[in-house]
C-alpha positions as CSV (number, residue, x, y, z in Angstrom):
1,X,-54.0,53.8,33.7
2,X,-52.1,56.4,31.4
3,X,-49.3,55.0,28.7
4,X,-46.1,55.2,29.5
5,X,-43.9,55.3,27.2
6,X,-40.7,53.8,29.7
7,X,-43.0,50.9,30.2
8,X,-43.9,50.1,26.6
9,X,-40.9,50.7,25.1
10,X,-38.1,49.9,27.5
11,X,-35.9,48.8,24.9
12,X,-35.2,52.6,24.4
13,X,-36.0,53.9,28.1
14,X,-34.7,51.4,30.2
15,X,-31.0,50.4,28.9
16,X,-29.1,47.5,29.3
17,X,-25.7,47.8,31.9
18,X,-23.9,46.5,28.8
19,X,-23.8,48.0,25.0
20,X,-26.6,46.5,22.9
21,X,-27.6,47.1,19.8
22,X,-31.2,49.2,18.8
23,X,-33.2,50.5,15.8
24,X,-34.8,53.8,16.9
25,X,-37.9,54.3,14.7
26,X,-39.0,57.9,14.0
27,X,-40.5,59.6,16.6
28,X,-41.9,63.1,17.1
29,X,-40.6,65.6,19.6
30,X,-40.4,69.1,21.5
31,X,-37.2,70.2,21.3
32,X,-35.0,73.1,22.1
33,X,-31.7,73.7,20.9
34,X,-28.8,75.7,22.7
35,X,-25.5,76.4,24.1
36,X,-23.7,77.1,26.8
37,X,-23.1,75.1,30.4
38,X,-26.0,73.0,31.6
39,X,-25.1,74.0,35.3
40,X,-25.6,78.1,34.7
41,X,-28.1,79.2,37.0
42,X,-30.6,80.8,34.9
43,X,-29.2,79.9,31.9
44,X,-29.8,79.0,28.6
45,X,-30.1,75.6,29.3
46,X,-32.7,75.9,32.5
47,X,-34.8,78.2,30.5
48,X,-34.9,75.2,27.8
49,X,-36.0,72.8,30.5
50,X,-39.0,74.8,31.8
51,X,-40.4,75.9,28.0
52,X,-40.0,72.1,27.1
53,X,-42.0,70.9,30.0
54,X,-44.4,74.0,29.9
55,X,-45.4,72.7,26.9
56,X,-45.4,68.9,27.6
57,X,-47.9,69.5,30.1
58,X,-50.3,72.0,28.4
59,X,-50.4,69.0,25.5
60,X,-51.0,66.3,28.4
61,X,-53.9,68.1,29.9
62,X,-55.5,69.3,26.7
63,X,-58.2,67.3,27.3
64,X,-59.0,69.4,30.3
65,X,-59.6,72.3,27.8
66,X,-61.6,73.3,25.1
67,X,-59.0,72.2,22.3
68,X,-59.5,69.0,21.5
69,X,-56.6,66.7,19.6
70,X,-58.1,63.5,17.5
71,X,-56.7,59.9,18.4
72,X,-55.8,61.4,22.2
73,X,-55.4,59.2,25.0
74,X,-54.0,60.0,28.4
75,X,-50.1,59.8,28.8
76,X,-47.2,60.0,31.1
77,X,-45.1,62.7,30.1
78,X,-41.7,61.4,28.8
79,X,-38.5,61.8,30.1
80,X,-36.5,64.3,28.9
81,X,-33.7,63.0,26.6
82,X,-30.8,65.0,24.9
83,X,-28.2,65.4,22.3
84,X,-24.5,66.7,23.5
85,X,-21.6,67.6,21.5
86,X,-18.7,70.0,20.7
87,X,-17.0,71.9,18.2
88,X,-13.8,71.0,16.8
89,X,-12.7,68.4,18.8
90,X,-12.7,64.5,18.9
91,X,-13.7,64.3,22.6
92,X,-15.5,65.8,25.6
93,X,-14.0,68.5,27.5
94,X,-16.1,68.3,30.5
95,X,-13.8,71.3,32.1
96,X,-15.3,73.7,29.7
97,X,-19.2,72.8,29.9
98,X,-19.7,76.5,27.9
99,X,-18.5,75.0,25.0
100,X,-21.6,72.4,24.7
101,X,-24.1,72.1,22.6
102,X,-27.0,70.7,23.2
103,X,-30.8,69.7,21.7
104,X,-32.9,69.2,24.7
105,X,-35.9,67.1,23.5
106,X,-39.6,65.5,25.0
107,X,-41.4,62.9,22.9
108,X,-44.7,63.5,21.8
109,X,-47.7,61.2,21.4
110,X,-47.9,60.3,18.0
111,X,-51.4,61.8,17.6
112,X,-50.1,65.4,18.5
113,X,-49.8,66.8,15.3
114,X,-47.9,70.3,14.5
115,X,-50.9,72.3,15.0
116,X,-51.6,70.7,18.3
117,X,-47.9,71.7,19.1
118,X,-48.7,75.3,18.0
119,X,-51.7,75.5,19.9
120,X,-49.6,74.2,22.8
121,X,-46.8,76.6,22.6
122,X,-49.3,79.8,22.3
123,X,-51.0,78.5,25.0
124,X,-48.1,77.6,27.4
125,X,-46.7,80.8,27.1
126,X,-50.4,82.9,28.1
127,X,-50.7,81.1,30.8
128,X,-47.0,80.6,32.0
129,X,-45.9,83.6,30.5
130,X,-43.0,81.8,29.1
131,X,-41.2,82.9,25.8
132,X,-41.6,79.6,24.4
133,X,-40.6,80.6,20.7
134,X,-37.5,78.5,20.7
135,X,-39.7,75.2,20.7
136,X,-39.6,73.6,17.6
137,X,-41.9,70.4,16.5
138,X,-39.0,67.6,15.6
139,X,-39.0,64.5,14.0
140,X,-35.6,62.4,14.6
141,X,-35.3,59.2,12.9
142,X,-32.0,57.8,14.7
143,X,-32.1,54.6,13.2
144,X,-29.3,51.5,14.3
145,X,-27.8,52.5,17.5
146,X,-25.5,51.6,20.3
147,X,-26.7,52.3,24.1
148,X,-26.1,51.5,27.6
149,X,-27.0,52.4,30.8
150,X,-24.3,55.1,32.3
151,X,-23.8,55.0,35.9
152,X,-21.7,57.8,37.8
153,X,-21.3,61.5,37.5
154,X,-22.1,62.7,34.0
155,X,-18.2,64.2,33.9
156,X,-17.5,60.5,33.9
C-alpha cells in the first residue's frame, strides 16, 4: 500500500473542529506563486493547479521511467495546500478576490531532491506540453502554529 501522507501525519492533514496548537517541521514542496482571483476561468491560478499537479505526478510515477530517484518508495500524491493574503490591509476582502495572493504548494517525498524536481519539471512539460517554469522547489519551515478545521464557503 502507498504512504499517505493524510494518514501518517494527520496531525497536519486532518484538523481538529477546534483551534489546537502544532509545530510544523520543514518540509519540501512544489510551489507556485501568483495573483489574481482563484475563480478566473483560465486564470493565473488554474494554470498553477495543473503545472503543480503535472509535476506531482511525473515525480509519482518516476519509477515507471528510466530516471531513477534513490530512497523512492511509492506515495499518494498530497493534497494541495496554500498560502492567501493581501496587500495593505488588516483583513480579507473576499469581494475583491483579484486582489489575492497566493503560494499554491504540493509536498514532496523527502527523497525527491532538486534535481529530481528538475528532471520532473523538464519532463512534465515534454510530455504535457505545459510551461511549467513557474515551479519552484520550496522548503517552508512553519514552525508553532494554530489550525482548525473550516467548515462552510471559503468567503466565510
Amino acid at each position: 500500500m502507498p504512504f499517505d501522507f493524510k494518514k501518517e501525519y494527520k496531525e497536519f492533514y486532518m484538523p481538529k473542529n477546534k483551534p489546537e496548537i502544532v509545530t510544523v517541521p520543514p518540509a519540501n514542496y512544489i510551489a507556485v506563486r501568483g495573483t489574481g482571483d482563484p475563480n478566473e476561468p483560465d486564470g493565473a491560478y488554474q494554470q498553477a493547479i495543473s503545472v503543480l499537479y503535472a509535476i506531482a505526478y511525473t515525480l509519482k510515477m518516476s519509477y515507471k521511467t528510466d530516471h531513477r530517484i534513490e530512497g523512492f518508495f511509492e506515495y499518494a500524491v498530497p493534497p494541495l495546500e496554500g498560502f492567501w493574503w493581501q496587500e495593505n490591509t488588516d483583513s480579507i476582502d473576499y469581494a475583491d478576490k483579484s486582489a489575492f495572493h497566493w503560494v499554491s504548494v504540493i509536498r514532496l517525498p523527502d527523497f525527491i531532491t532538486p534535481d529530481d524536481f528538475a528532471w520532473a519539471v523538464q519532463t512534465a512539460e515534454k510530455k504535457k506540453k505545459l510551461d511549467c517554469s513557474k515551479a519552484e522547489f520550496l522548503t517552508i519551515d512553519e514552525g508553532l502554529c494554530v489550525q482548525i478545521m473550516h467548515h462552510g464557503a471559503f468567503d466565510d
